[in-house]
C-alpha positions as CSV (number, residue, x, y, z in Angstrom):
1,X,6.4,54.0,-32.6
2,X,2.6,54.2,-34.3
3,X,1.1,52.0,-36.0
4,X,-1.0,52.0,-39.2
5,X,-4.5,50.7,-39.4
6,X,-6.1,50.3,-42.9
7,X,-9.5,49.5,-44.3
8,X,-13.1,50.6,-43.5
9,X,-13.7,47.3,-41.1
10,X,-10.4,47.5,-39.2
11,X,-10.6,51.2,-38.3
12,X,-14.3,51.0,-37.0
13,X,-13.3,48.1,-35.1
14,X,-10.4,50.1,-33.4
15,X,-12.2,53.4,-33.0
16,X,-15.2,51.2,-31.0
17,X,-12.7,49.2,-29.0
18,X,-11.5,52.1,-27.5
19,X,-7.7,52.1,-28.9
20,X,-6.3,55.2,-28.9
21,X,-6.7,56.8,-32.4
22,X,-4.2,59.6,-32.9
23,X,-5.4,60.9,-36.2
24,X,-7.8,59.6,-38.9
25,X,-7.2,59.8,-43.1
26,X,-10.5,59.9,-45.0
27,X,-10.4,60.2,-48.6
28,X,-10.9,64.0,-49.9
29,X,-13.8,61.6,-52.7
30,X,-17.2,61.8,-51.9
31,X,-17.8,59.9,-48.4
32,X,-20.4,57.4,-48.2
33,X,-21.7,54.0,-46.4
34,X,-19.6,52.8,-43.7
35,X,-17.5,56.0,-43.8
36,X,-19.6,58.1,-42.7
37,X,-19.9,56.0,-39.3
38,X,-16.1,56.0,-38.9
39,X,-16.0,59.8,-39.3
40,X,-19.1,60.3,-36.8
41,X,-16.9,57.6,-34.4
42,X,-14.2,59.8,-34.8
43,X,-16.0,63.2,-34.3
44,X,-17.6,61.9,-31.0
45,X,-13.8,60.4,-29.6
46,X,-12.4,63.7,-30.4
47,X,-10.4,62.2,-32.9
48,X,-8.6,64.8,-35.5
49,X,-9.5,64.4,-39.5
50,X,-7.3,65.1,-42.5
51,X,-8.8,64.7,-45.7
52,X,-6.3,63.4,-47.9
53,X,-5.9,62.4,-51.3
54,X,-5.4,59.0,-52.3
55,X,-1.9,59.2,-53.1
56,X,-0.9,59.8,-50.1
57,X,-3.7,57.2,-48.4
58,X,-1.7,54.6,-50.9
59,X,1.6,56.0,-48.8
60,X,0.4,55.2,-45.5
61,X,-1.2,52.0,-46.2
62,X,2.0,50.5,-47.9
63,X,0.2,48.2,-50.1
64,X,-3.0,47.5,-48.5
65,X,-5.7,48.5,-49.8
66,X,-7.3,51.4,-48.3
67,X,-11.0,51.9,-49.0
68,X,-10.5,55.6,-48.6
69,X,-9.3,55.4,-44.9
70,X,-6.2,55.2,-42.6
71,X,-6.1,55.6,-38.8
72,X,-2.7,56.4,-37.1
73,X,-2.7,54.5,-33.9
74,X,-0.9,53.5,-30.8
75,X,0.6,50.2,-31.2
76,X,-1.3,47.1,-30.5
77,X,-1.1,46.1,-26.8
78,X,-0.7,43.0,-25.9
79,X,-2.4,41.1,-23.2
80,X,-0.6,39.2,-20.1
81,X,-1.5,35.5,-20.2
82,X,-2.1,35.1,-16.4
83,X,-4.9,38.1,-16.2
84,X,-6.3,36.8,-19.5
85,X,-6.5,33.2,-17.5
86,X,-7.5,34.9,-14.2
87,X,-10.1,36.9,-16.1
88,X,-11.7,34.1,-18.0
89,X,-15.4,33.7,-17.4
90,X,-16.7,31.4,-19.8
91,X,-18.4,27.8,-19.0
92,X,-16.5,26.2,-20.9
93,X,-12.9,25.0,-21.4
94,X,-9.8,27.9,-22.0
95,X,-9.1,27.6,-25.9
96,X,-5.5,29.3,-26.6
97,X,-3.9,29.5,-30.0
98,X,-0.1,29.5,-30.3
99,X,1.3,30.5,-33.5
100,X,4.6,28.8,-34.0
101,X,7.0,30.5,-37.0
102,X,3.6,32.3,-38.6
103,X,5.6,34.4,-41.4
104,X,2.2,35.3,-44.0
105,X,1.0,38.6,-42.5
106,X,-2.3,37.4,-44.1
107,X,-2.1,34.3,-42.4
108,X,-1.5,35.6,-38.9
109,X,-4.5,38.1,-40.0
110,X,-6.9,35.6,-41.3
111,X,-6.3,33.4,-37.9
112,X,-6.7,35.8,-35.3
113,X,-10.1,36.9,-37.1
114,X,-11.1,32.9,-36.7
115,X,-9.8,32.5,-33.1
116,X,-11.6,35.8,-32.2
117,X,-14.9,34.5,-34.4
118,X,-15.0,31.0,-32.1
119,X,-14.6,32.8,-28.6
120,X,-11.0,31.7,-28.3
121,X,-9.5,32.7,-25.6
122,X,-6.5,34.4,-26.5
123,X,-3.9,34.1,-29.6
124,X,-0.1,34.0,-28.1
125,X,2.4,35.6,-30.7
126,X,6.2,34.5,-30.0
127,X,8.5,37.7,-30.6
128,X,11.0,36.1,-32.6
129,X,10.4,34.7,-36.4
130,X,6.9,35.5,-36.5
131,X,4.9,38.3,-38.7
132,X,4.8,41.6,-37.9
133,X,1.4,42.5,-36.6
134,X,0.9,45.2,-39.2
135,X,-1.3,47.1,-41.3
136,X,-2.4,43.6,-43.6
137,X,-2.3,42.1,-40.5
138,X,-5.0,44.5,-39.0
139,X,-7.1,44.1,-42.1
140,X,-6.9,40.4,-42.8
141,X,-8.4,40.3,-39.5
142,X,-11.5,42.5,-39.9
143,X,-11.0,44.0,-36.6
144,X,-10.6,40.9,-34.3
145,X,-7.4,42.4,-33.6
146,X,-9.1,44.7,-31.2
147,X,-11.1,42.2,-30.2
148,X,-9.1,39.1,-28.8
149,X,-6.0,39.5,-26.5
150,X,-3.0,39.0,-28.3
151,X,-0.2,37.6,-25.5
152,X,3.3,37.6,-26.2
153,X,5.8,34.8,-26.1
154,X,9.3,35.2,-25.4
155,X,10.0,31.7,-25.0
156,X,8.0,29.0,-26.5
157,X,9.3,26.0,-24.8
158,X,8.8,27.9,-21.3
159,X,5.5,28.7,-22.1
160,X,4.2,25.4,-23.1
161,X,5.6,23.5,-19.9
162,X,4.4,26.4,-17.5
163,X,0.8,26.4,-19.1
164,X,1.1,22.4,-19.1
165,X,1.9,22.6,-15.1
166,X,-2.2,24.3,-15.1
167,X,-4.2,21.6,-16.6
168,X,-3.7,22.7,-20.3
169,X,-3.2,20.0,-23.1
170,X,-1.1,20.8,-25.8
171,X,-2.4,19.9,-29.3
172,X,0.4,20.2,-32.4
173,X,-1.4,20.6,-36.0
174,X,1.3,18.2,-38.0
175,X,0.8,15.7,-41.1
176,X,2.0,13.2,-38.9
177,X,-0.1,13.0,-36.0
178,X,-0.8,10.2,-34.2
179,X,-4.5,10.6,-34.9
180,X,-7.2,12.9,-37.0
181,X,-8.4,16.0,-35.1
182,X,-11.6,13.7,-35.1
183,X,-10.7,11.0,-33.4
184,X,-9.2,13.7,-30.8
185,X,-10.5,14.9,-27.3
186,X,-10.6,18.8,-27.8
187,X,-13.1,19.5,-24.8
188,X,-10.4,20.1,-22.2
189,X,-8.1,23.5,-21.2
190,X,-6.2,23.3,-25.1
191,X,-3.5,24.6,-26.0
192,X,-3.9,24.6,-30.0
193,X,0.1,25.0,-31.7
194,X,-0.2,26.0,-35.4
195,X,2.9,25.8,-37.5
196,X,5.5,27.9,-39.6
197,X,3.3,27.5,-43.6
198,X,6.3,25.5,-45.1
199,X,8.4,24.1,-42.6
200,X,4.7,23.1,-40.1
201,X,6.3,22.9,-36.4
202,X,9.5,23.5,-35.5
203,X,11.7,20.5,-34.0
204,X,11.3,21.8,-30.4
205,X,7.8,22.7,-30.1
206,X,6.6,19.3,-31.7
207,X,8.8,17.4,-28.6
208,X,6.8,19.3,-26.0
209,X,3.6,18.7,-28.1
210,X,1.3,16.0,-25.7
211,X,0.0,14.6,-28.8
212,X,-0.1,15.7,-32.3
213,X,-3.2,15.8,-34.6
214,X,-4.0,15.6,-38.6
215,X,-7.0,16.4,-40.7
216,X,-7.5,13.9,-43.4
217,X,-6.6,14.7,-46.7
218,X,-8.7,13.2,-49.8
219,X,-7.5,14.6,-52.5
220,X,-3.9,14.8,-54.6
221,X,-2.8,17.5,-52.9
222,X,-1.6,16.6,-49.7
223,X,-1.6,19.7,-47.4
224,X,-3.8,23.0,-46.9
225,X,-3.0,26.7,-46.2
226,X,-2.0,27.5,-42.2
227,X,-4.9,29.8,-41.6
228,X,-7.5,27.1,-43.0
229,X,-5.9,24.4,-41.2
230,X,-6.3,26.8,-38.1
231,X,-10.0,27.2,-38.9
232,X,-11.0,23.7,-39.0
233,X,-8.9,22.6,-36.1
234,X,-10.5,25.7,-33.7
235,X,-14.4,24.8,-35.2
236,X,-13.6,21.1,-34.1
237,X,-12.8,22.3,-30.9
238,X,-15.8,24.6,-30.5
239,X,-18.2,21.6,-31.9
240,X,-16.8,19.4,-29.4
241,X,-17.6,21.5,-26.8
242,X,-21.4,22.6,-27.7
């Protein structure tokens, strides 16, 4: 199965990653701007071009909006925790993002683009009741998707405890939490649990939480989107750390 990847910024990204392209759709309109580097990307990879109308760009992106290109890719390839781990180099603390019941393919998008944009170290993605990483997934992101390893989590539970057993803390986002992401210590190996965007953490994966964090809230409305929650929660972490 091939994948679809839609949007000026998400195609360059994956053409200079070094993802394996298949076959790129330009727009048969005048080609300008950034679309004339994807096309030169292409032409030096060996990559084939079809100019296409739009009608048919509109068919391949299913909804997304295209900017007049589509790139028909391999699938996504994701990483294996223990070489990302093994392979870390950075001074400072392992940051990993664990998306728990993500549904909002712009959500998932928009927090692997903010995981990728404060060096985190990978974003784990269980297989089951989770978004699709597709096409809006790939362009929410602006290209981090090529960027960031993306590991795969068959069970939750199991992975918490086995990256608990290696020095990790894990930190729940919930409007409970013990205490604000302030008042937290987020300078250690952390793993950083973001929950489902109605139901927040599931029952299980709050249990095996070591503690549970909050941001304060100031106004009427009492709770904010998942992927801005995500973003303030991973900046705390990377101010902590500087």
């Amino acid at each position: 199965m091939s994948d679809y990847i839609v949007g000026r910024n998400a195609v360059r990204e994956a053409l200079r990653s070094g993802r394996t392209i298949q076959r790129l759709f330009i727009t048969n309109d005048k080609v300008q701007g950034s679309l004339q580097e994807i096309i030169g990307l292409a032409k030096d990879k060996g990559i084939e071009l079809r100019r296409v109308d739009d009608k048919q760009l509109s068919k391949y992106a299913d909804g997304v909006v295209h900017q007049g290109v589509v790139a028909l890719a391999a699938p996504v390839k994701f990483a294996d925790l223990g070489e990302v781990l093994q392979n870390w180099s950075s001074d400072k603390a392992p940051l990993l993002i664990l998306l728990d019941g993500i549904e909002d393919p712009h959500n998932m998008g928009a927090i692997i683009r903010t995981a990728e944009c404060c060096g985190a170290t990978a974003v784990l993605i269980p297989k089951r009741h989770t978004a699709p990483i597709n096409a809006t997934v790939a362009k929410t992101s602006a290209g981090a998707l090529e960027s960031i390893p993306l590991v795969q989590v068959g069970n939750m539970a199991q992975t918490i405890e086995e990256l608990k057993k290696q020095g990790f803390w894990v930190l729940g986002a919930h409007m409970e939490g013990q205490q604000t992401l302030y008042q937290a210590d987020l300078t250690s190996p952390l793993v950083l649990v973001i929950g489902n965007e109605g139901k927040g953490l599931s029952r299980l994966t709050k249990e095996r939480c070591d503690f549970l964090v909050t941001i304060p809230m100031y106004g009427r409305i009492n709770s904010l989107n998942a992927s801005v929650a995500a973003a303030i929660l991973m900046y705390e972490a990377v101010r902590q750390r500087q």
